[in-house]
N, C-alpha and C positions, 0 to 999 in steps of 0.2 A: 433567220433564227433556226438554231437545230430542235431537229421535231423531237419529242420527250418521247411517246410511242408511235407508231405508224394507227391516222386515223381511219383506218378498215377496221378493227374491232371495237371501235366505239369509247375509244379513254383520248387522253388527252392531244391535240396535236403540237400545244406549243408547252415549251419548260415553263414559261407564267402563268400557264392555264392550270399547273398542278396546285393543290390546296395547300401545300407546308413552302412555297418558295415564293419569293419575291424577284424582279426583274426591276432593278431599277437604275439609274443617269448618276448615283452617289454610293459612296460606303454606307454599312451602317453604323448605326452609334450604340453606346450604350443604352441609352434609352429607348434605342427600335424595341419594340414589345411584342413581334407577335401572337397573335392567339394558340398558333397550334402549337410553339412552346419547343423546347427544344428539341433539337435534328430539323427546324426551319433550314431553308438556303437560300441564301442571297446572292444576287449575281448581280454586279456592277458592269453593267454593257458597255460602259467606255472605256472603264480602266481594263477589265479583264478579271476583275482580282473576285473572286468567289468565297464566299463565307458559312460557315456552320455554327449554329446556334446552338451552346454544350452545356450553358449555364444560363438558366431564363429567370433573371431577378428583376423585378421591374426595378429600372433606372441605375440595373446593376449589371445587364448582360454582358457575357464570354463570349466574342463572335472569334473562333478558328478561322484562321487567313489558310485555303485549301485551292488558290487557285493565285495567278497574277499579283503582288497587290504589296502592302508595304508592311506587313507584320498585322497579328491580330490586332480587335478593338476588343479594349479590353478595362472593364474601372480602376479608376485608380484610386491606387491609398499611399499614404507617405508618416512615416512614424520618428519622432527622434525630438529631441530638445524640450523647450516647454512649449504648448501647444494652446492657439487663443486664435478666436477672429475678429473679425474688426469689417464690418457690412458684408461686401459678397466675398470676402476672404481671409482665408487659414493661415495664422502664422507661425513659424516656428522658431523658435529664439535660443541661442544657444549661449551662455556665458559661461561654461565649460568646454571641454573635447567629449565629442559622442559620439554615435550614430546618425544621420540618415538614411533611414531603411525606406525604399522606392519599391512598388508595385504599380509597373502602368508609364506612362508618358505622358510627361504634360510643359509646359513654358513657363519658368518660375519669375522671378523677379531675386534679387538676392543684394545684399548686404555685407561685407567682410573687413571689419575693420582688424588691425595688430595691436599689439600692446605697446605702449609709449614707452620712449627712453627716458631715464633718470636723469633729474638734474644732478650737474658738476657742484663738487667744493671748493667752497673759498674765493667768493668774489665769482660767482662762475654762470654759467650760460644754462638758461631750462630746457630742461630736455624735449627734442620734438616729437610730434605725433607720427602714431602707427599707421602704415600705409592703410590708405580709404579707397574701398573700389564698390562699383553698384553698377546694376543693372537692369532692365527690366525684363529682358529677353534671353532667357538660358534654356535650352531645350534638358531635362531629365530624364531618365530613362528606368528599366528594370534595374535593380542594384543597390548594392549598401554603401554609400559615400559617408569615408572617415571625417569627421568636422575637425578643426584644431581650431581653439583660440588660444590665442598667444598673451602669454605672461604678461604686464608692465616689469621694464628695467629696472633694477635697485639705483636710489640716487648714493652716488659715492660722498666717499668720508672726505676731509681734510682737500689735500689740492686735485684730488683723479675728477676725469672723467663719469660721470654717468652711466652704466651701464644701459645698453641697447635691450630695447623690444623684442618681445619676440614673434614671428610671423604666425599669422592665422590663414588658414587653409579651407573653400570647401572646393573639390573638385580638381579643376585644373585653374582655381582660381588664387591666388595666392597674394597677400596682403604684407608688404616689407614691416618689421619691426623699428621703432619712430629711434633716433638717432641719440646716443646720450650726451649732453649738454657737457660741453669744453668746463674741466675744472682750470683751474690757475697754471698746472704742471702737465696739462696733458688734455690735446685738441679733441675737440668734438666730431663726434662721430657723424657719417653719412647713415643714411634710414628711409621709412619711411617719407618721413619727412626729418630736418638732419637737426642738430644739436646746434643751442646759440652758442656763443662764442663767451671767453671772460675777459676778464680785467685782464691787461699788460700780455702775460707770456703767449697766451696763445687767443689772441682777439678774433677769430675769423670763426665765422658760422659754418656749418656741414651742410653740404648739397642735399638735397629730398630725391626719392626715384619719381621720375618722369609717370606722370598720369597717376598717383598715390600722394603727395604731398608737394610740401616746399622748403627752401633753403630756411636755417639759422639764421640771426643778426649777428650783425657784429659790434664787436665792443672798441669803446676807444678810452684810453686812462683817463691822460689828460690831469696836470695838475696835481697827480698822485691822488685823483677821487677815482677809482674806476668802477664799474660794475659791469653787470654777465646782460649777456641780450639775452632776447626771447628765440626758443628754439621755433622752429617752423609748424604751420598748424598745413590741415588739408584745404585751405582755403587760400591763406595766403603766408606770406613769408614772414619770422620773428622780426620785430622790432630791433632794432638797433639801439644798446645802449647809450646813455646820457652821456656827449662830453664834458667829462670833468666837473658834472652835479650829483655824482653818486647813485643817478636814478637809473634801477633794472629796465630793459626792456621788456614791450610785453610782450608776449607769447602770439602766434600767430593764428587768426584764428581757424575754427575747423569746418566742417559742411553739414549742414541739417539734411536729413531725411525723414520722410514721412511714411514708410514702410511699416510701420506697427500701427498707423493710423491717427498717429499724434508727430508733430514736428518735433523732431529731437537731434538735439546739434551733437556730430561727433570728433575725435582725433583734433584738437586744438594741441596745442604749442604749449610749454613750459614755458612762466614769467623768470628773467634773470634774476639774479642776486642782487641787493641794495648794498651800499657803503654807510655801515651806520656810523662812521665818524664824522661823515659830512651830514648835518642837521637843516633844515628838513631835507632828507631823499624820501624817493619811494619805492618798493618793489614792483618787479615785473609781472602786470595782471596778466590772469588766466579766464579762456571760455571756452565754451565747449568739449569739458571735460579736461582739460588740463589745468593745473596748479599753478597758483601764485608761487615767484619766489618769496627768499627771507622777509619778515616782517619785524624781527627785532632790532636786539643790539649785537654787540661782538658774539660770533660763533653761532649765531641763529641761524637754525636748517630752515632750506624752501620747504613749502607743502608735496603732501603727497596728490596725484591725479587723483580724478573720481574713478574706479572700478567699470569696468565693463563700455565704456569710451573710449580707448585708447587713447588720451591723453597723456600731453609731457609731464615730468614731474619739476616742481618749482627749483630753480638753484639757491644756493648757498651765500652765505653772506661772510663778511670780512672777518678772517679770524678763525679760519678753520670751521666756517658754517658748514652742515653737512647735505647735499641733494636730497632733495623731496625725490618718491617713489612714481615709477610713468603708471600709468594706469594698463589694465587688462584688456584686451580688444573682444571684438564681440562677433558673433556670425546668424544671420537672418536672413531666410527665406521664406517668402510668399508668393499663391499662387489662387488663381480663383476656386473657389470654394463650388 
């Protein structure tokens, strides 16, 4: 060990023998509290990494990294979204675009759901859910990270397509917008998770992105009853419509998380569209946030998703029914408290 002064005048011979320094086998933390308060020095003998005590709060200390070592310790604070705990941790819930304002470093947990695609009109296919991604292990850092949550798609008029999701964002994390559900005139979109398929022209379901959702159903007429499958949820893939009994597919369903500290299901699949000419059918059900389709008779629009799910929005029914709306996705991070 280097000697602090030379012991011929009678003061100290080693640097742990001095009164304001510590010598010890680990970092320190924020809550090291020495007594003699700040200008303390900490010297980590194994790593090398030598520390100053600038800011002395109990269970709040500034240790300056002044020697070897991997950046200060330092407390951490984290600001942005609506803000709640739940036992030993702080969560932050975003169902807007905002801030994440970071002081400090820590290992989050996170949550990133998109906004659902719109179901199709006219006989058509529900729109699928917004790509789902989670985590438990994300290192954060100093820094302000832009949130985006993504819009729900508008469900289209007459025979189009559904309009797609839109992606939600935190970091380098990014979440695809859920697919819009195949109208009668115009195929179902890839997504998220991808768009079911309609009646007759265009019966095939949209692919889902790898590791965020799944495919669309497909549709089959059949006998001239046809109806719209179920768009793809984050769990598993739409339902395939009824051949030739006018029954929608349902909606695929989507993935529970227990992040906020309650089980809560997200990014489910739009239900198809019914054939209300063909008596009894039924529409395409929805969970986990996505919409039934049509429930009526001629020209009855699917539902809309629920908000802030990412859910598909329900398809359209025979007759120029109009796509239910995909729902809004959401962004959540949590970290120990």
């Amino acid at each position: 060990m280097t000697k602090a002064r030379d012991n011929a005048d009678g003061g100290a011979s080693e640097f742990s023998e001095l009164t304001d320094t510590t010598v010890s086998t680990a970092d320190p933390t924020v809550s090291s509290n020495p007594a003699s308060g700040v200008g303390h020095i900490w010297e980590n003998k194994t790593s090398g990494g030598m520390y100053v005590l600038t800011d002395a709060t109990a269970g709040a200390n500034f240790w300056k990294n002044v020697g070897d070592g991997t950046g200060p310790v330092e407390p951490f604070n984290a600001t942005g979204g609506t803000v709640t705990t739940s036992g030993s941790y702080t969560i932050h819930t975003f169902t807007s675009s905002g801030n994440f304002i970071v002081s400090g470093s820590k290992s989050v947990e996170y949550l990133v759901v998109a906004g659902g695609g719109g179901g199709g009109g006219d006989l058509s296919g529900g729109g699928g859910a917004g790509g789902f991604r989670t985590s438990t292990s994300f290192v954060i850092t100093t820094q302000t990270y832009g949130i985006t949550v993504g819009a729900g798609g508008a469900g289209n008029t007459s025979t189009s397509a559904g309009v797609n999701g839109n992606n939600s964002v935190f970091s380098t994390i990014t979440s695809i917008g859920g697919g819009g559900g195949s109208g009668d005139q115009q195929a179902a979109a890839v997504g998220g998770s991808g768009g079911g398929g309609s009646s007759n022209t265009n019966p095939n379901g949209a692919a889902g992105t790898a590791g965020q959702g799944n495919a669309g159903g497909t549709s089959s007429g059949g006998a001239g009853y046809g109806a719209g499958s179920g768009g793809g949820g984050a769990g598993s893939v739409g339902e395939n419509a009824g051949n030739g009994n006018g029954n929608g597919g349902d909606g695929g369903s989507g993935t529970s998380s227990s992040i906020t500290g309650s089980s809560v299901g997200y990014a489910g699949g739009g239900g198809g569209g019914r054939d209300s000419r063909l008596s009894p059918s039924t529409q395409g059900i929805a969970t986990d946030g996505g919409a039934n389709g049509n429930s009526g008779g001629s020209g009855a629009a699917g539902f809309n998703a629920v908000a802030n799910k990412g859910g598909g929005g329900g398809g359209g029914g025979y007759a120029g029914g109009d796509g239910g709306n995909g729902g809004s996705g959401i962004v959540i991070i949590r970290y120990l408290t």
